[in-house]
C-alpha positions in Angstrom: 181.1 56.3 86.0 180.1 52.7 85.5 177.0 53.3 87.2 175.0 55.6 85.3 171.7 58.0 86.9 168.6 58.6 85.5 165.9 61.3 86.6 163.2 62.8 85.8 162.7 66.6 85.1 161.1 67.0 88.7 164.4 67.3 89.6 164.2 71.0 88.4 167.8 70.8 87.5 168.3 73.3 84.7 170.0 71.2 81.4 173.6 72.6 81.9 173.5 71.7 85.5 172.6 67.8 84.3 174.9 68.0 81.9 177.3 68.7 84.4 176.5 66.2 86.5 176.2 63.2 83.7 172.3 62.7 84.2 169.5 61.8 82.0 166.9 64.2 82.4 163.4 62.5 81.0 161.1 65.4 81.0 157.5 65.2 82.2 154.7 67.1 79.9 152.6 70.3 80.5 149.9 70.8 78.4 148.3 74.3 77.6 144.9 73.3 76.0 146.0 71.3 73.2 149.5 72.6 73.2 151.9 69.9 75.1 155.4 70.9 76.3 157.9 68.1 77.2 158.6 69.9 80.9 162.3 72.1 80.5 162.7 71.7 77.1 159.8 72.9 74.7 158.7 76.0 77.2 161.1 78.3 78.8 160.4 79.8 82.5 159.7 83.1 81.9 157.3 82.3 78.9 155.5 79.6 81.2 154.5 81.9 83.9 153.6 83.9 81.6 150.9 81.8 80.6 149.9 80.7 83.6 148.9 83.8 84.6 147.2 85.2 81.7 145.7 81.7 80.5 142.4 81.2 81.7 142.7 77.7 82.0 144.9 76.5 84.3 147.7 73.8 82.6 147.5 69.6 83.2 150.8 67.7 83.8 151.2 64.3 82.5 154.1 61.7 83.4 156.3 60.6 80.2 155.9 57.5 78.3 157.7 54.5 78.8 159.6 55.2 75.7 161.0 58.2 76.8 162.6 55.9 79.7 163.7 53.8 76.8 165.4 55.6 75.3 167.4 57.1 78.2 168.5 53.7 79.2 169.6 52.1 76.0 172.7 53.9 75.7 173.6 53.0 79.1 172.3 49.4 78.5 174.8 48.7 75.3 177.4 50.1 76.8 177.0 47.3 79.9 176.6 50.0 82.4 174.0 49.6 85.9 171.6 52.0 85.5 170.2 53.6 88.5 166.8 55.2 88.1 165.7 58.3 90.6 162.0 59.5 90.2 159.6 61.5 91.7 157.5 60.2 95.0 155.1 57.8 93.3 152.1 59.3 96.3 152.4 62.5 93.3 152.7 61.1 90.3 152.5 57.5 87.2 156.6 58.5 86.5 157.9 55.4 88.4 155.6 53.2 86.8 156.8 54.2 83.2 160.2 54.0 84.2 159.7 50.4 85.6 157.6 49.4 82.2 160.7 50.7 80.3 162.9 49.2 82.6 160.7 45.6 81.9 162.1 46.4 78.1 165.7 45.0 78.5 166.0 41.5 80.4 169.0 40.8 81.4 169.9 44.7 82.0 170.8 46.0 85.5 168.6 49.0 86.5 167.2 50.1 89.6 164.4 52.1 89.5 163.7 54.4 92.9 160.9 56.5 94.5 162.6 59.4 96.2 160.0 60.0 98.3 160.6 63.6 97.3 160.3 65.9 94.8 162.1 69.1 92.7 164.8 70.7 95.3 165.0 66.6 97.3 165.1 64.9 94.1 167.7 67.4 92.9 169.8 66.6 96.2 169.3 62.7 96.1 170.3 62.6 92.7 173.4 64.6 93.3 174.5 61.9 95.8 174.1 59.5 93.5 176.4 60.8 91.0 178.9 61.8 93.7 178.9 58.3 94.7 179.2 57.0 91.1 182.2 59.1 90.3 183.7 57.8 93.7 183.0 54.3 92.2 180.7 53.0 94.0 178.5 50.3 92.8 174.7 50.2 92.1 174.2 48.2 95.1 175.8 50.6 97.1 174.0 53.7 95.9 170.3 52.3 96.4 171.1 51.7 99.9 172.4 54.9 100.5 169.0 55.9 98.7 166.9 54.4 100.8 168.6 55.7 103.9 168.0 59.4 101.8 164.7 58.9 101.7 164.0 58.6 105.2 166.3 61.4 106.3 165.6 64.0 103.7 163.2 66.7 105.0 161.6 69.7 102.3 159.7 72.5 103.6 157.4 74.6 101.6 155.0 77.7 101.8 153.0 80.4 99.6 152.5 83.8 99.8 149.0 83.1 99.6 146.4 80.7 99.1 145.0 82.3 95.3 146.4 79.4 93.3 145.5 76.7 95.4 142.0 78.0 94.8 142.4 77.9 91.1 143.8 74.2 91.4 140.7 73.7 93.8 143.0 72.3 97.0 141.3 75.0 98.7 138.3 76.5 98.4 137.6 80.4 97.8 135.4 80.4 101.4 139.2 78.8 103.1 140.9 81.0 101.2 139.2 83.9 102.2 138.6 82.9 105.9 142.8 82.2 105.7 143.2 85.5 104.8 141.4 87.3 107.3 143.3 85.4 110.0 146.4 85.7 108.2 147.1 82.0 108.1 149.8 80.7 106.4 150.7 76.9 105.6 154.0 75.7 106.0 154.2 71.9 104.5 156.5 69.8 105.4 157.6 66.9 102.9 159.3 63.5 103.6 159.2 59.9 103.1 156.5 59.8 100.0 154.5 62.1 101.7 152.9 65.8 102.3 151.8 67.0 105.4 151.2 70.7 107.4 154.3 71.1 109.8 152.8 73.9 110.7 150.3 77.3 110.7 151.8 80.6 111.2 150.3 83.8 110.6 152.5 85.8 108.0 154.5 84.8 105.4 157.4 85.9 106.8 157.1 83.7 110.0 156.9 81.0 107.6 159.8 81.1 105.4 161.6 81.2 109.5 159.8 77.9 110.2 161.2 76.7 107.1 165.0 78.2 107.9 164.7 77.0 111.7 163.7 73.8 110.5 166.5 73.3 108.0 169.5 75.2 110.1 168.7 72.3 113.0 169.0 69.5 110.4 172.0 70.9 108.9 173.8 72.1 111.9 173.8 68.5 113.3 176.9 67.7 111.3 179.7 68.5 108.3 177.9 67.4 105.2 174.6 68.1 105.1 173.3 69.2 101.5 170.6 71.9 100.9 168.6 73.2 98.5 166.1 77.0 98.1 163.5 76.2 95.0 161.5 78.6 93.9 158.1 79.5 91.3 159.7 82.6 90.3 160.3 84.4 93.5 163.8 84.5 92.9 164.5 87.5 95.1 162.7 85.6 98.3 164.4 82.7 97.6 168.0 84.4 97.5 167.7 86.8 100.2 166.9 82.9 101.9 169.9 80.8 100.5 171.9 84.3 102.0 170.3 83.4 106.1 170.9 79.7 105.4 174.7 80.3 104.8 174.9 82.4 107.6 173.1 80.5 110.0 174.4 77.1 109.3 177.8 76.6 111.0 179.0 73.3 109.6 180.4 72.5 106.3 177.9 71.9 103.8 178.5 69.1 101.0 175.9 71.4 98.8 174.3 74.6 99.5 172.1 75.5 96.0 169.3 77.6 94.4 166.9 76.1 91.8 163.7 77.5 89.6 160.6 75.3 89.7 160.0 74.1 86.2 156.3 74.2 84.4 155.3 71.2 85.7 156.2 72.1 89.5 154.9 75.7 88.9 151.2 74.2 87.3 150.9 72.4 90.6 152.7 74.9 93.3 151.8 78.5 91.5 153.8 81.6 91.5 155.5 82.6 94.3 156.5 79.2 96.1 159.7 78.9 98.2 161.0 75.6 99.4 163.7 74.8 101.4 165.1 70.9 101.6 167.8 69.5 103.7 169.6 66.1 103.3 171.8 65.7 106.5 175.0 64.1 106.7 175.2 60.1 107.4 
């Protein structure tokens, strides 16, 4: 590729599935107490969950340095290659402002540096159409604009079994939670264009995740090419039995039709048990 693409490990694309790809990966931190983990690399799933649920203090996040940045694009940089740069939706997080700051670094370089407007399962999908365009030679040019037309078509739906982490995180309070409960209402957010908003309130989790599929089959089904994407906080069996409707119920060819695992610094902020659903649709 003479184009090369950067991300950040928001992306929740495992390291074998980047490698694959041809990405740079610059992992975010979570930090246990003292204790920080680069995000992916220094704390494995299974043991992170593990800690957040038996820790009693929940985990911080933390964007990475402008080195880390750095030293992603210097390869790239010597080897004269455009360099272009997909992060996280800056409304949830500092990681486009490092990027940028390490971007400052080398005058003279080309690299674009670009808010998503998303996050895990969308960034994972944007950046895949980068790299597809890349290896079909397009030029850096060409892949921001087809970026920026990502951004504002991309839609990512997401839900909870219930409300017990987002009282931990304080989002809600234990007197919402507990009024939620007894009402059985249940959140589905909706995620698009840098920002997060309710799509909808439906009373069991199981109405959800089809408010989610609905949602995501009508995108999909409007043309061949759409890509998708299930994410999960280890619900893996929800999140399966979904990616199993989704290829029944959409009809057209899909470019991409995946299943990814939150990382730590996802799971701090979206708790156990989270299913998402994201949907880029064809041009």
């Amino acid at each position: 590729m003479t184009v090369a693409i950067v991300t950040d490990s928001t992306c929740d694309l495992d390291g074998e599935r980047a490698r694959e790809l041809g990405v740079d990966v610059v992992p975010l931190f979570v930090n246990f107490g003292d204790t920080r983990y680069r995000d992916r690399v220094d704390l494995s799933l299974e043991e992170f969950y593990r800690k957040l649920a038996s820790e009693k203090a929940l985990p911080t996040t933390a964007q990475p340095t402008p080195a880390a940045f750095e030293d992603a694009f210097r390869p790239h940089v010597e080897a004269g290659r455009a360099i272009v740069c997909i992060t996280i939706m800056a409304s949830l997080s500092g990681t486009i402002n490092a990027a940028t700051a390490a971007a400052g670094t080398f005058p003279g370089a080309d690299i674009r540096i670009v808010d998503s407007g998303t996050v895990t399962g969308g960034l994972a999908l944007e950046v895949e159409h980068a790299v597809a365009l890349a290896k079909a030679g397009a030029s850096a040019d060409a892949i921001v604009a087809a970026l920026a037309h990502d951004v504002q078509t991309l839609r990512g739906y997401a839900t909870v079994p219930d409300l017990s982490h987002a009282v931990r995180t304080g989002r809600v309070s234990r007197a919402q939670a507990f009024i939620g409960s007894l009402v059985k209402i249940v959140p589905v957010l909706r995620l698009d264009s840098g920002k997060v908003t309710e799509h909808a309130r439906v009373r069991t989790y199981a109405r959800a995740l089809d408010t989610m599929l609905d949602a995501v089959v009508a995108e999909a089904n409007r043309a061949d090419g759409a890509r998708v994407c299930v994410v999960h906080s280890h619900a893996g069996d929800e999140a399966t039995k979904l990616l199993a409707r989704l290829r029944e119920r959409i009809t057209t060819h899909m470019e991409e039709l995946e299943l990814l695992e939150a990382g730590p610094v996802i799971g701090t902020h979206a708790g156990q048990g989270a299913v998402g659903i994201f949907v880029l649709p064809a041009v």
